[in-house]
C-alpha positions in Angstrom: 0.0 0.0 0.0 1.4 4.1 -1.0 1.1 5.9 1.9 -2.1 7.9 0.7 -3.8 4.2 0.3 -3.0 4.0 3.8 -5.0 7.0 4.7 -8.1 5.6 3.5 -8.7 3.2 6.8 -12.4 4.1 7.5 -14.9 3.2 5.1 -18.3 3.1 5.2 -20.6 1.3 2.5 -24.7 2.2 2.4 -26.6 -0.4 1.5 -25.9 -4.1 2.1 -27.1 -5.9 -0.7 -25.1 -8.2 -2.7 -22.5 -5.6 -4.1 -22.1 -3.9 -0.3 -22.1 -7.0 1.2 -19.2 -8.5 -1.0 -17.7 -5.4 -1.0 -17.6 -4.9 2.9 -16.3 -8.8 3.3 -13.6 -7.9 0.9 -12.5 -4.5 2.3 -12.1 -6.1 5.7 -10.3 -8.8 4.7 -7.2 -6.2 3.1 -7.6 -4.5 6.6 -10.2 -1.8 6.2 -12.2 -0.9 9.0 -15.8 -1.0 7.6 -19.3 0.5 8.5 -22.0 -1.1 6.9 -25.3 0.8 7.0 -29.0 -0.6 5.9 -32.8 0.5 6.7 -33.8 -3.2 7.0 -33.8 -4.8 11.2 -33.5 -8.4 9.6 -30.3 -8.0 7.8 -28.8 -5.9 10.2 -29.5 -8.5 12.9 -28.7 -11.5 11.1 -24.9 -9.6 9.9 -24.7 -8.6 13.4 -24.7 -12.5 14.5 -22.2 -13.1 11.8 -24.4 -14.7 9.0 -24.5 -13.1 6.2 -28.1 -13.2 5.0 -26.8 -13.2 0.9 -25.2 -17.0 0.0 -21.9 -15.9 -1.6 -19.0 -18.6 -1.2 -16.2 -17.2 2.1 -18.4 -14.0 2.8 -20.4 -16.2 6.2 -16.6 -16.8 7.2 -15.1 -13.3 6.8 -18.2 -11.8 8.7 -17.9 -14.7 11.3 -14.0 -13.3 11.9 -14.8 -9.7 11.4 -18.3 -9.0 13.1 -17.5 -6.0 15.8 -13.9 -5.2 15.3 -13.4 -4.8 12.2 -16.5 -4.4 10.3 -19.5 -3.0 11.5 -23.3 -3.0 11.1 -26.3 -0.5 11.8 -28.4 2.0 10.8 -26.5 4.9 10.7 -22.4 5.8 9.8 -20.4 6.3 13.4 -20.5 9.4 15.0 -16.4 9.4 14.3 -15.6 11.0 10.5 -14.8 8.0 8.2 -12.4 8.2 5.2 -15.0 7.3 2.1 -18.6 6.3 2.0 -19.1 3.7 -1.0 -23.1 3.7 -2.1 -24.2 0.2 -2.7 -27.6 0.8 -2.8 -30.4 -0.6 -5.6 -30.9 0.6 -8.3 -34.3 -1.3 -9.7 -36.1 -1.0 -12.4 -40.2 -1.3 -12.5 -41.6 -4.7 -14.2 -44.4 -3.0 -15.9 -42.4 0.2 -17.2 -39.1 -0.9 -17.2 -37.9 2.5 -16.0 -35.4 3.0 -13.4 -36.1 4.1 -9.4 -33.2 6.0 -8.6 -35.1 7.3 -5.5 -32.7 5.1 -3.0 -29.6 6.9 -4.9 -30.8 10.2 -3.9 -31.7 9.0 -0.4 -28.2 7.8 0.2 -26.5 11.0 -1.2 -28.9 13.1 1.1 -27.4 11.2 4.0 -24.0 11.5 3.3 -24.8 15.2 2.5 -26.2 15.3 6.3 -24.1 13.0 7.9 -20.3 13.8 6.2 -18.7 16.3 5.1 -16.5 17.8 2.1 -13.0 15.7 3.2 -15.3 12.5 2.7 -14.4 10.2 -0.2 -17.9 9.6 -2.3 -17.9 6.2 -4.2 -20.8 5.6 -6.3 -20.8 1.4 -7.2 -24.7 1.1 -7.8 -25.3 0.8 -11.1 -27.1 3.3 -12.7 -27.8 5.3 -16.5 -25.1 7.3 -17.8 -25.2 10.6 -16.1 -27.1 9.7 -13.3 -23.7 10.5 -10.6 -23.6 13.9 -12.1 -26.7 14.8 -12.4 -28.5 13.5 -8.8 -25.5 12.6 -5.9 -23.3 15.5 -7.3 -26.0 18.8 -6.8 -27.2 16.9 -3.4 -23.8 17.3 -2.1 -23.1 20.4 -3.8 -25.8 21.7 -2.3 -24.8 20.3 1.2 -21.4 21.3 1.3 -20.9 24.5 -0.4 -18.4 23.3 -2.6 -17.7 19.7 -5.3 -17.3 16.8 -3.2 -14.7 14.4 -3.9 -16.6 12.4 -6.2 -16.1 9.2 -8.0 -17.7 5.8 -9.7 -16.2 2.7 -9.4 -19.0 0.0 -10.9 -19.1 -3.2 -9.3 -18.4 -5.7 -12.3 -18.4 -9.6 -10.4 -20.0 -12.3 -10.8 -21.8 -14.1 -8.4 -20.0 -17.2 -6.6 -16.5 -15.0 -7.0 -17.2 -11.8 -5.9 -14.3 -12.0 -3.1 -11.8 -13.3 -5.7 -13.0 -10.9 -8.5 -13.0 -7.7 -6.8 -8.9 -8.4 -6.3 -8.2 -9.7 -9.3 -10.3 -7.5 -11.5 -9.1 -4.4 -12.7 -11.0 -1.5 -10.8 -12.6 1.2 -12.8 -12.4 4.8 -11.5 -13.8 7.8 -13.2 -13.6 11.1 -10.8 -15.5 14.2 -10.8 -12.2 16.1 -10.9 -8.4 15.5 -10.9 -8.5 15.2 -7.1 -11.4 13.3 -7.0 -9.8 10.6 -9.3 -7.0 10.6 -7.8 -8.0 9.6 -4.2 -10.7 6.9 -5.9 -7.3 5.4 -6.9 -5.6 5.8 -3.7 -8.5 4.1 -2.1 -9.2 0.9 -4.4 -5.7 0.3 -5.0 -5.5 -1.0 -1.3 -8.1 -3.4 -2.7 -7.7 -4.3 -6.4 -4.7 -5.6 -8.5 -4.8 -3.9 -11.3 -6.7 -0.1 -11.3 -8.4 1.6 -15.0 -8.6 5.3 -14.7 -11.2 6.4 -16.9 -11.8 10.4 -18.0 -15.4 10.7 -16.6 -18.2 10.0 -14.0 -19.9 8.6 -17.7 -17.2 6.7 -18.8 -17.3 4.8 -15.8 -21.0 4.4 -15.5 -21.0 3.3 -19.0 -18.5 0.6 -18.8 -20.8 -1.1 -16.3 -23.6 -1.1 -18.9 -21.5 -2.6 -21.6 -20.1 -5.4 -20.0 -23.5 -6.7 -19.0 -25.6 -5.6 -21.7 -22.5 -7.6 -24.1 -23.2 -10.7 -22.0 -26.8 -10.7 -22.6 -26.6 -9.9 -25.7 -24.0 -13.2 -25.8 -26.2 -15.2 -24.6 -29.4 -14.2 -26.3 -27.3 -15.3 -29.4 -26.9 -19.1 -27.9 -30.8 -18.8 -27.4 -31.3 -17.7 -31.1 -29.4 -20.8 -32.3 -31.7 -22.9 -29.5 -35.2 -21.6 -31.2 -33.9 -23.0 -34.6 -32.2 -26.5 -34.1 -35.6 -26.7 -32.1 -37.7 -26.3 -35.5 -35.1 -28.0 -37.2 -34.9 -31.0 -35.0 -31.1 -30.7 -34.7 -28.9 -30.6 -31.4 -28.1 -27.1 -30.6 -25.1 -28.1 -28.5 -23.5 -30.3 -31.5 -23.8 -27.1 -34.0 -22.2 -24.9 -31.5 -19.6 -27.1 -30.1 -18.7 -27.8 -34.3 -18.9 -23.4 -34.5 -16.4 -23.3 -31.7 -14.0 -26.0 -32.4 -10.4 -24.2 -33.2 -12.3 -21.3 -34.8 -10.2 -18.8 -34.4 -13.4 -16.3 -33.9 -15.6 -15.3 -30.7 -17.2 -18.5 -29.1 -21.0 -19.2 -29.1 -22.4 -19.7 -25.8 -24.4 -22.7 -24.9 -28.2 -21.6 -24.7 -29.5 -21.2 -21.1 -31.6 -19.1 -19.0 -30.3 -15.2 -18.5 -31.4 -13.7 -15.4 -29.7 -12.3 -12.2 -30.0 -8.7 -10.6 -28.1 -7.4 -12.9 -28.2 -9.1 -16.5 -31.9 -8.7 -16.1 -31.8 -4.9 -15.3 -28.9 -3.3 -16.7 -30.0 -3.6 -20.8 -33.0 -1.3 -19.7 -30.7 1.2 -17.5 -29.0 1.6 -21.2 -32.0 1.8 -23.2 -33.4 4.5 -20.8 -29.6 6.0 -21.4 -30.1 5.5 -25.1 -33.7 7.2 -25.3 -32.8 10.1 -23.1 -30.6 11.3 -25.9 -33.7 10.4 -28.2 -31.6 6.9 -29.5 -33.1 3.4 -29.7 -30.7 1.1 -30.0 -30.8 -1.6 -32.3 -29.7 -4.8 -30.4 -29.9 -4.6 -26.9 -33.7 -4.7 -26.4 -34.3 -7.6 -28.5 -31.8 -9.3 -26.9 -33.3 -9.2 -23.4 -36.6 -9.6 -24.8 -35.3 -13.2 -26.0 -33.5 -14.2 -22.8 -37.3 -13.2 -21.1 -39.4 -15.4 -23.5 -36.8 -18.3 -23.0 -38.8 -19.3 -19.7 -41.9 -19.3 -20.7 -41.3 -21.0 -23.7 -39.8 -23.8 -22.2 -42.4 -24.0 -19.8 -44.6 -24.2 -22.6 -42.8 -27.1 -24.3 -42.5 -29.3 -21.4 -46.5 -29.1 -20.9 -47.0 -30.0 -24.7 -44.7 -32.4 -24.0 -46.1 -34.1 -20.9 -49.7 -34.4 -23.1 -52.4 -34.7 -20.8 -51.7 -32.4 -17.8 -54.9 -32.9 -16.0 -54.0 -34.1 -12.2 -50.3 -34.5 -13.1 -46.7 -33.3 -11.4 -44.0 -31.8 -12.3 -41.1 -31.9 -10.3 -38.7 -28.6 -10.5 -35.0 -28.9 -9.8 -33.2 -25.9 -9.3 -35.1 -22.7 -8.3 -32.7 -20.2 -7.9 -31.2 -18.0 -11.3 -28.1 -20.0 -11.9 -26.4 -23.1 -10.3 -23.3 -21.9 -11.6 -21.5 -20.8 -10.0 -23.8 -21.5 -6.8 -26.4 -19.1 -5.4 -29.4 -18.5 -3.5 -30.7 -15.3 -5.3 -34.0 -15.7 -6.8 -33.7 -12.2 -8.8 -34.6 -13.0 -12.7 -35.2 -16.8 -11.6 -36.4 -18.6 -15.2 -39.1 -20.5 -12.8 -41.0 -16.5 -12.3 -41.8 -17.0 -15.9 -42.5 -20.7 -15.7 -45.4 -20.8 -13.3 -47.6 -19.2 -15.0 -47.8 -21.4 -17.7 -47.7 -23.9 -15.3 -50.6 -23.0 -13.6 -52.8 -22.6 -16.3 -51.8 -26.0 -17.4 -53.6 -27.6 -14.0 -49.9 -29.1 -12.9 -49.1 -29.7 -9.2 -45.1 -28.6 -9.4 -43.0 -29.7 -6.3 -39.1 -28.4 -6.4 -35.9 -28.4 -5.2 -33.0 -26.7 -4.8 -29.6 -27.0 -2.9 -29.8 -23.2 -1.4 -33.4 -21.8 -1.9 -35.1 -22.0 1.5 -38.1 -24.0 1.3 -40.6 -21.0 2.2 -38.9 -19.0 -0.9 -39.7 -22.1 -3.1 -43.3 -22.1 -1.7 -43.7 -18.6 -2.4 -43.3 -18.9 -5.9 -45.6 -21.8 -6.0 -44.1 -24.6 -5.5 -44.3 -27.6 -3.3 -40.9 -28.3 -1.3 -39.4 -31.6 -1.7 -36.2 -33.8 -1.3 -34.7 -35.0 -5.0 -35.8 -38.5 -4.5 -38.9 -38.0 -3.5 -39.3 -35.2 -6.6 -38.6 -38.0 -9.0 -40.8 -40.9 -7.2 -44.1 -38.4 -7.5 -43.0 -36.6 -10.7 -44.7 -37.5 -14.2 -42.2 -35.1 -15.5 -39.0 -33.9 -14.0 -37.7 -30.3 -15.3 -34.0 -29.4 -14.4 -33.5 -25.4 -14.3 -29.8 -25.0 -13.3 -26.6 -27.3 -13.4 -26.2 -26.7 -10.1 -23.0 -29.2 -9.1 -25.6 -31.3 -7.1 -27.3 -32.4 -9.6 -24.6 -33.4 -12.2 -24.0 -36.2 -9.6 -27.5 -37.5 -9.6 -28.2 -40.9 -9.7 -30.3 -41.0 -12.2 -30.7 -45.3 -12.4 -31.7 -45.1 -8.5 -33.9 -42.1 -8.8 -35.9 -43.6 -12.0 -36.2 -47.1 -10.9 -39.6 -48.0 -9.9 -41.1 -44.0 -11.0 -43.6 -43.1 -12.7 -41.6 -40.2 -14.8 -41.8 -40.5 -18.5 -39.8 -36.7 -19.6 -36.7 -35.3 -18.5 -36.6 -32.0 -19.6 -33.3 -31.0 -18.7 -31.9 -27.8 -19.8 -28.4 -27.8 -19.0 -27.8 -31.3 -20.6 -26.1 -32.3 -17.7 -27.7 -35.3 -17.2 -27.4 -38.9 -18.8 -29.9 -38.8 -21.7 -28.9 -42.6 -22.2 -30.6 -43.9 -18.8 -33.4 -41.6 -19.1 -34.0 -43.3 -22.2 -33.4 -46.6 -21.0 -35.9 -46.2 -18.1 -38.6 -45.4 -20.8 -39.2 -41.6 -20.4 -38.4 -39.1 -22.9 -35.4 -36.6 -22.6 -35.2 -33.2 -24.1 -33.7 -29.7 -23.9 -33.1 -26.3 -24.6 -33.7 -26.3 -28.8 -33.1 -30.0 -28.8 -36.4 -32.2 -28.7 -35.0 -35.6 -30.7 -37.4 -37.1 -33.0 -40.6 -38.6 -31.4 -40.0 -36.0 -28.5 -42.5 -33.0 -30.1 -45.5 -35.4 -30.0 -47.0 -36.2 -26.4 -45.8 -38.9 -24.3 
């Protein structure tokens, strides 16, 4: 550490979602001491007992070492000046609209404007249109103070199941308000982060959050273009793309899969609101999300045409949560929101399962809580949502033997479609429904 990283000991973080969450665990663990604030009495008491109330892989042990010494939690920052104040608060968008609520952005800049003053380090990390740091946290503290703060934005840019490995090893983006300002964002995360980018702007930085997700989605969206026509086709989408790939010296195609998360499932509409505020619709970006959306409920729709008769039947659900890779409890963008519908108006009993959701979460959405073997053993049809490592080691000769499941609808393709076969069911997946699979069991 330079001696002006060292001066940055005292940080507090607002909001302790996932990003201030991961972001407090890994602060403290380089030696910061941290403050973490929040509104909400259940996360506060469950961070204050050391358990983190977010799954994310060596956070519950960091908190478990760290609780009271050298990170703290509670409503408010310490009466004692702190060093920077990192805003990690949400940044969501409406379902209906798709517009942003940027309302808990301003809150958190009014209470720094109240609480700190000018010396104070402002880090904006929630992610947020271009132009949004300039034009609502920068007059609040303007205003405030009497003077520019020391203003920066530093996006958070992990993913979920590395966050305390990828906010080392990443390179650290830091666009200032000012020369001083950028220069003291560096000082800061270079006592975190490897490698540091120093962009020109408060925009350049907010935009380079944008892109990197929005290109992802729009990655995968591609993969799930390929999957709607080997579908049609009766071809295997995985055997075109792995033959695409194979020593080709161009950009991959990904596999096709469910897109969701808090952030691939927001941040395409944070830069189409961008876009249209300069009176720009882009070309790409929409369409891809709006793929990645249908992709649910079109599976959902091909598993109940392929089940036939649905009338008094069940469907067991394995993974509930967004993703099983890498693991996580977060239920924001889950594939199954999209599904249950569908399911629903198709008069199907669905039980589920998954290796982190709670069971109240799963029965919230719907669903019937159940243990894997006893999924299979009531299940007409079994439907795998995430490759969640669990359930590439499923036993899939015990778990058939003696059901009454006749499709395996497995999206991933992480399971054996040999012995699904051989046990007299069907087995599809995304885009790939083998000959005799379209008509009903």
């Amino acid at each position: 550490m330079t001696s002006e990283t060292r001066a940055f000991q005292r940080i507090g973080v607002i909001g302790m979602g996932y990003v201030g969450l991961t972001l407090t665990a890994a602060l403290a663990r380089k030696g910061f001491t941290v403050y973490g604030v929040d509104t909400q009495p259940a996360v506060l008491d469950s961070l204050a007992a050391g358990r983190p109330h977010i799954y994310e892989p060596g956070v519950a042990e960091v908190f478990a070492e760290h609780i009271g010494h050298s990170i703290m939690v509670g409503t408010e920052l310490p009466d004692e000046p702190v060093d920077a104040v990192v805003i990690c608060v949400s940044t969501p968008t409406d379902d209906a609209t798709h517009l942003p609520n940027l309302k808990n952005l301003a809150a958190a800049a009014e209470y720094i404007g109240e609480r700190c003053g000018p010396e104070v380090l402002v880090v904006v990390r929630s992610t947020v249109p271009v132009g949004t740091t300039r034009a609502i946290v920068l007059p609040v503290l303007r205003d405030r103070w009497g003077a520019d703060p020391k203003l920066v934005m530093a996006p958070e840019r992990t993913i979920q199941g590395q966050a305390l490995r990828e906010l080392v090893e990443l390179p650290q983006v830091v666009g200032g308000l000012d020369e001083d300002s950028q220069r003291l964002g560096l000082a800061m995360f270079g006592g975190l982060a490897r490698s540091l980018v120093p962009v020109s702007s408060l925009e350049v930085a907010e935009l380079v959050k944008l892109t990197n997700n929005c290109h992802t989605d729009l990655i995968y969206s591609f993969g799930n273009e390929v999957a709607m026509l080997t579908e049609r086709l009766g071809l295997d989408p995985l055997e075109v793309i792995r033959a695409t790939n194979l020593d080709y010296p161009r950009p991959d195609i990904a596999k096709p899969g469910y897109v969701g998360g808090g952030c691939l499932s927001k941040d395409p509409y944070l830069l189409i609101d961008t876009a249209h505020q300069r009176d720009h619709e882009p070309y790409l970006v929409g369409r891809a999300r709006q793929l990645n959306e249908e992709l649910p409920a079109h599976v959902a729709r091909r598993v109940v045409e392929l089940m036939g008769d649905t009338a008094g039947a069940t469907l067991c659900v394995l993974g509930w949560a967004y993703k099983g890779w890498p693991p996580t409890d977060d239920m924001r963008g889950t594939p199954i929101a999209g599904m249950m519908p569908v399911f629903r108006a198709a008069g199907l009993r669905v039980t589920g399962h998954d290796p982190l959701v709670a069971d109240d979460v799963i029965r919230a959405y719907g669903g019937e809580p159940v243990g894997v073997y006893a999924g299979f053993a009531g299940a007409d049809a079994v439907l795998l949502i995430t490759d969640h490592p669990e359930y590439r080691r499923l036993d899939l000769e015990h778990l058939m033997s003696g059901g009454r499941t006749r499709l395996v609808y497995d999206s991933w393709r992480i399971l054996d479609e040999s012995t699904v076969l051989g046990r007299g069911a069907r087995y599809a997946g995304i885009g790939y429904e083998p000959v005799g699979a379209r008509s009903a069991p």
